[in-house]
C-alpha positions in Angstrom: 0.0 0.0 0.0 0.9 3.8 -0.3 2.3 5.6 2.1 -0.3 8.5 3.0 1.2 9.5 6.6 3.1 13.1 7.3 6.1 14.0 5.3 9.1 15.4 6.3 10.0 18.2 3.9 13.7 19.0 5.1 15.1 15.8 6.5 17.7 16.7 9.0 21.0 14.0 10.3 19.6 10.5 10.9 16.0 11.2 9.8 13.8 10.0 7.2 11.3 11.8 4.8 8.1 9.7 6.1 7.3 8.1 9.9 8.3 4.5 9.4 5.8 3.6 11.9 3.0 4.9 9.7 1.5 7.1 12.6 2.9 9.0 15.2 3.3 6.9 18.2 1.0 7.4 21.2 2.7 8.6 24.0 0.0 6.9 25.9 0.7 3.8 24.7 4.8 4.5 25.1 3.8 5.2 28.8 1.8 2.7 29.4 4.3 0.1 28.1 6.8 1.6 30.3 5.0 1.8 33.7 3.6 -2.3 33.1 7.1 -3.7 32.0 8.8 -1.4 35.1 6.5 -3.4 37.4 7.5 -6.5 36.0 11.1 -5.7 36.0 9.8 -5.5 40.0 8.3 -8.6 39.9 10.8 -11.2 38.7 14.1 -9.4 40.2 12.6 -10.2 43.2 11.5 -13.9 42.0 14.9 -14.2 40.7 16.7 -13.9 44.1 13.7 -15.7 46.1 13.6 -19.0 44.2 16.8 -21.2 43.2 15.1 -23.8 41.6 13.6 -21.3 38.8 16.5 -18.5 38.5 16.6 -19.4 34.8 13.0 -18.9 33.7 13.1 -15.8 36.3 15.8 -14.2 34.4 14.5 -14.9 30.7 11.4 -13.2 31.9 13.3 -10.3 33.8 15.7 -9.7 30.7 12.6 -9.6 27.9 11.2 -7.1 30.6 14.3 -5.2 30.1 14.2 -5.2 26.3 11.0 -4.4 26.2 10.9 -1.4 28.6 13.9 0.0 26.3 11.5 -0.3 23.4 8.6 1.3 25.3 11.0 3.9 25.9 12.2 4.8 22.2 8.4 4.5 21.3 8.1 7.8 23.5 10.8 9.4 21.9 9.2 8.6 18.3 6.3 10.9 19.6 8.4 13.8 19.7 10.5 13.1 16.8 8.7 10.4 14.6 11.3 10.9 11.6 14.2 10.3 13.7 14.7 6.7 11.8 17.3 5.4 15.2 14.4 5.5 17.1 12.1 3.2 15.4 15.2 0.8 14.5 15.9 0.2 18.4 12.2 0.1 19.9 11.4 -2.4 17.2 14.5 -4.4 17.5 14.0 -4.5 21.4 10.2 -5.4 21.2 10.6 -7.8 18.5 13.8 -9.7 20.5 12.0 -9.4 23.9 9.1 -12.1 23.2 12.1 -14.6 22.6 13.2 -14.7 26.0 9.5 -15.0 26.9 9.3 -18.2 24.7 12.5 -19.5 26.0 11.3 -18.7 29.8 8.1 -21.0 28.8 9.8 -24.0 27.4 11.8 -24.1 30.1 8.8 -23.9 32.3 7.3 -26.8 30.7 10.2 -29.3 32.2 10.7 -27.5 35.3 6.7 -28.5 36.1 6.8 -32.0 34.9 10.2 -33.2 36.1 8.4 -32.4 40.1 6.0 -34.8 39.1 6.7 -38.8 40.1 6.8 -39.8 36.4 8.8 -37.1 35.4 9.5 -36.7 31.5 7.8 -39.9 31.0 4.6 -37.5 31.1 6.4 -35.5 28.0 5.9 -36.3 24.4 9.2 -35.0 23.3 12.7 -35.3 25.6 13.0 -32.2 27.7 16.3 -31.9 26.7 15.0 -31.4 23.1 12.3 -28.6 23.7 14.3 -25.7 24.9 16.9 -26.0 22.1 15.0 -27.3 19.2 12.2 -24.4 19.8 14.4 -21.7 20.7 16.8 -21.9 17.9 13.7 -22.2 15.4 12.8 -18.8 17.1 16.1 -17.4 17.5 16.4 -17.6 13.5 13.0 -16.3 12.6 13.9 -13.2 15.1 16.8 -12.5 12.7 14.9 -12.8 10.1 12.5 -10.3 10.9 14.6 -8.0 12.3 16.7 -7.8 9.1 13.5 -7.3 7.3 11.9 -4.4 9.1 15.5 -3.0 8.6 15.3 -3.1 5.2 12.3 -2.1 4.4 13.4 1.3 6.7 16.4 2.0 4.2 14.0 0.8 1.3 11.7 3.5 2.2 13.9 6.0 2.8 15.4 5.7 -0.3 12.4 5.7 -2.6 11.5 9.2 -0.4 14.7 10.5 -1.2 14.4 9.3 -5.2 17.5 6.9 -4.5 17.8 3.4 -5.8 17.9 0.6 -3.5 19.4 -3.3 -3.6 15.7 -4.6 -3.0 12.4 -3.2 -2.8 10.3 -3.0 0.4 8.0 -5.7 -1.0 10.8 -8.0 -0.9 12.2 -6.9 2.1 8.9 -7.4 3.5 8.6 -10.8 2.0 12.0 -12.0 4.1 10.2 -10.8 7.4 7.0 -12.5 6.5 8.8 -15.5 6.1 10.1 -15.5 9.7 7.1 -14.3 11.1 5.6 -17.2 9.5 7.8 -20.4 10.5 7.7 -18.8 13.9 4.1 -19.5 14.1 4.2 -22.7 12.9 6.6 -23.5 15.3 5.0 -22.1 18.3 1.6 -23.9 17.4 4.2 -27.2 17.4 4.2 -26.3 21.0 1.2 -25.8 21.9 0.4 -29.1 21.0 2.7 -30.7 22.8 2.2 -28.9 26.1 -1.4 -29.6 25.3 -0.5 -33.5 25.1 1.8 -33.2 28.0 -1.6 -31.7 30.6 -3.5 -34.8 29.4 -1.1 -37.0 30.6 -0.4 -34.6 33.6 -4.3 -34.8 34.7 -4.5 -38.5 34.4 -1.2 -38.6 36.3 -2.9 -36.3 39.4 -6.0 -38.1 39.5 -4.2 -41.8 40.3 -1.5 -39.8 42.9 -3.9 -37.2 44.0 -1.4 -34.0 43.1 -3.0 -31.0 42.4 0.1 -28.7 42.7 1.2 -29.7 39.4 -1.8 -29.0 37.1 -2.5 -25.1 37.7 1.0 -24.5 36.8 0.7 -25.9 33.3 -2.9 -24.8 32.6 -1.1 -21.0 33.7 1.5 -22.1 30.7 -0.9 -23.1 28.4 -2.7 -19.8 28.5 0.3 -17.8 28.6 1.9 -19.4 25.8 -1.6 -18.8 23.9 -1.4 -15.0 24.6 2.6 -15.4 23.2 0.7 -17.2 20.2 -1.5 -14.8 20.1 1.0 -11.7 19.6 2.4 -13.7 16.8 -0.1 -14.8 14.6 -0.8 -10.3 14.8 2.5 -9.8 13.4 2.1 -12.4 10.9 -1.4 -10.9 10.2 -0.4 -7.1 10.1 2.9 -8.2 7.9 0.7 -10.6 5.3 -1.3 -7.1 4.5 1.8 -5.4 3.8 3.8 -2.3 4.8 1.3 0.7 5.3 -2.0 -1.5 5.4 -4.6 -0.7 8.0 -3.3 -3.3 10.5 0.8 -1.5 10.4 -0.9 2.0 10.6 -3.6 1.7 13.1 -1.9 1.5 17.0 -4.6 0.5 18.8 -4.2 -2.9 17.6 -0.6 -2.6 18.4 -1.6 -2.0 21.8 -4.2 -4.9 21.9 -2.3 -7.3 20.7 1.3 -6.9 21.1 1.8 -4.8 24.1 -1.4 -7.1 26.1 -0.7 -10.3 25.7 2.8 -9.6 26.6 2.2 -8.0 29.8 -0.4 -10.6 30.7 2.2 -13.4 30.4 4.6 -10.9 32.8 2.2 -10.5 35.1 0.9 -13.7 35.4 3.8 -15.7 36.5 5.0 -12.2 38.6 1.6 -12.6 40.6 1.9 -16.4 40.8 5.7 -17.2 40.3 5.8 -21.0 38.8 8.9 -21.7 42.4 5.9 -21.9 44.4 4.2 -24.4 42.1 7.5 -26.5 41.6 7.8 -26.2 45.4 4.8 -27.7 46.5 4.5 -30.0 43.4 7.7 -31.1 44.5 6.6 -31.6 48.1 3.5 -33.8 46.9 6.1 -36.3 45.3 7.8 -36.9 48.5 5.0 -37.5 50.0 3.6 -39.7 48.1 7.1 -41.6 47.9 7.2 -41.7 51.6 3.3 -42.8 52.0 4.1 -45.4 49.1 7.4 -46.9 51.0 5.6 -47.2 54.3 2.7 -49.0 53.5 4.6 -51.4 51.2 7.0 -52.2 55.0 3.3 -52.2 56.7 2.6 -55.5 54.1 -0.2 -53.2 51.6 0.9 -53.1 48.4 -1.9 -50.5 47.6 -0.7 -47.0 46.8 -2.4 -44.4 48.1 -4.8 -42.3 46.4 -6.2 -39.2 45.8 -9.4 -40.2 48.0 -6.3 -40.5 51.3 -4.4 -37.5 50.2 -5.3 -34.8 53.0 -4.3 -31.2 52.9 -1.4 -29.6 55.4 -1.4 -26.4 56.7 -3.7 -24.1 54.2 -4.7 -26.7 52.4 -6.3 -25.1 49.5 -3.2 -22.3 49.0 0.1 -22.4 46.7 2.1 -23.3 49.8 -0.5 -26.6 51.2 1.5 -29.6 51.5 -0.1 -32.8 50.5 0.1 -35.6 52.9 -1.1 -39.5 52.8 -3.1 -41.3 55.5 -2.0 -44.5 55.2 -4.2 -47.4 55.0 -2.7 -49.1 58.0 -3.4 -46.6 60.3 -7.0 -47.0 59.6 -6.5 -50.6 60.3 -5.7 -50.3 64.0 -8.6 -48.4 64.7 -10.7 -51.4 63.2 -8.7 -54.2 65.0 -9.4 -52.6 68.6 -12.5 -52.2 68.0 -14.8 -54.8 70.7 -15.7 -58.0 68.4 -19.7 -59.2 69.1 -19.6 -62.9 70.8 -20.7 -65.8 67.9 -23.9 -67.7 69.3 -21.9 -70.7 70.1 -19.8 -68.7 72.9 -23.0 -67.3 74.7 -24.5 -71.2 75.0 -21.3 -71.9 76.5 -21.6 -69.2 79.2 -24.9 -70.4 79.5 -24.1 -73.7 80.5 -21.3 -72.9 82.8 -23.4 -70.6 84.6 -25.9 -73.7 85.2 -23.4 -75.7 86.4 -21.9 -73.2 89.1 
């Protein structure tokens, strides 16, 4: 489509003759950005320091918070000086990056959860070891790819403003960041259905130990890898129209769709921070281990279940810890309990009470 935005009539060091962007970015928006991602930032530092087990996933989070608040931050600067073409290079370089880390943080999250189950990865449909690196370098390549493009379709523009000739046009450059945008969806939706396998498995698992630490967790991943879909599947959408269509000019769907989804997935694991779930779900497998081994000494070979798993402490909270009555416990309340006299024993008394 044509470019029908504000042109800049004297281009000064570093600028361009139109707004890259296709509108002049909201300040709102830019402020917005930067006040949810600074909260986050908030958030997972302190997550990061609290919780050993997850200091990984804490810090993928807390560095795409990073990245993105830089990007929020040049998006404010494009308000004042929208032709100012280092502005939109590094706000769209950092926002694009940032959902990487995200994606990384998430894979990651998905072995973390079901390695503090008793089965372990035998509950995953691919190797643990697998996910993290086969996804992430799929998404580490399609980042590239659209980063190059947007680039080139920048200097493409510029150029054709200026009445200068250029390698390629920004058709084609937008062709190569359609193509990443593309396999990076495909991709993503690869994962999707296999964390969607993996909570199948992960539900029949709970119902025959009686865990219920472990399933929230992954139902919180599923949906926050959906809003990470989500932000996609826009940029592939707002790319397939092509540079200056409604979708790439039109910032409230920017703000629906790209910033939202991303702070949602921030937020959610800020507000319930997946080391408490591997905690407890971690604490339920011990004690169903321990439960297990002791009634196998007591002579029962029947495991406990989820109708003799009772809660500890808060029970219903993050922090309840499961615990198993065991079977033979109920047992010695049965054994001392008075047994009734058979018929024959009262004759007997009977008769002996006769003879005295």
């Amino acid at each position: 489509m044509v470019y029908s935005g504000p042109v800049n009539p004297d281009p000064g060091p570093g600028e361009s003759r139109i707004i890259i962007y296709g509108y002049i970015p909201s300040l709102a928006c830019g402020v917005m950005g930067v006040i949810a991602h600074a909260v986050g930032i908030l958030f997972h530092g302190s997550h990061l320091a609290r919780y050993p087990r997850t200091r990984l996933f804490e810090a993928l989070i807390l560095f795409g918070s990073v990245l993105e608040e830089v990007g929020y931050i040049f998006r404010i600067l494009s308000h004042y000086q929208p032709f100012l073409v280092i502005n939109f290079v590094i706000q769209y370089f950092m926002i694009v990056c940032a959902p990487v880390f995200f994606a990384a943080a998430l894979y990651l999250s998905l072995g973390l959860i079901v390695n503090s189950t008793l089965k372990g990865e035998q509950l995953l449909p691919v190797s643990a070891k697998l996910i993290v690196p086969l996804f992430l370098s799929v998404d580490v390549i399609c980042t590239v790819l659209q980063v190059t493009g947007a680039a080139l379709i920048g200097a493409s523009e510029s150029a054709a403003a200026d009445n200068r000739h250029f390698a390629i046009t920004s058709a084609q450059a937008n062709d190569i960041l359609l193509s990443g945008l593309a396999v990076q969806v495909v991709a993503f939706f690869c994962f999707l259905v296999v964390l969607f396998i993996t909570l199948g498995r992960v539900r029949h698992h709970a119902l025959e130990t009686g865990s219920t630490h472990v399933i929230i967790p992954l139902i919180l991943l599923f949906f926050t890898s959906l809003f990470v879909f989500l932000r996609t599947t826009f940029r592939l959408a707002e790319t397939a129209q092509g540079l200056f269509s409604f979708a790439s000019t039109h910032e409230v769907l920017f703000g629906v769709l790209e910033l939202f989804p991303i702070v949602l997935v921030i937020f959610t694991w800020g507000i319930w921070p997946i080391g408490e779930w591997v905690i407890a779900a971690r604490q339920e497998t011990i004690d169903y281990r321990e439960a297990t081994m002791s009634i196998q000494r007591d002579g029962d070979e029947t495991p406990p279940s989820a109708s003799t798993t009772v809660a500890n402490g808060n029970g219903n909270g993050i922090n309840g810890t499961a615990k198993t009555t065991h079977p033979s416990s109920i047992m010695v309340v049965q054994d001392n309990r008075e047994t009734p006299s058979s018929p024959e024993s009262t004759e007997e008394e009977k008769v002996t009470q006769k003879d005295q």
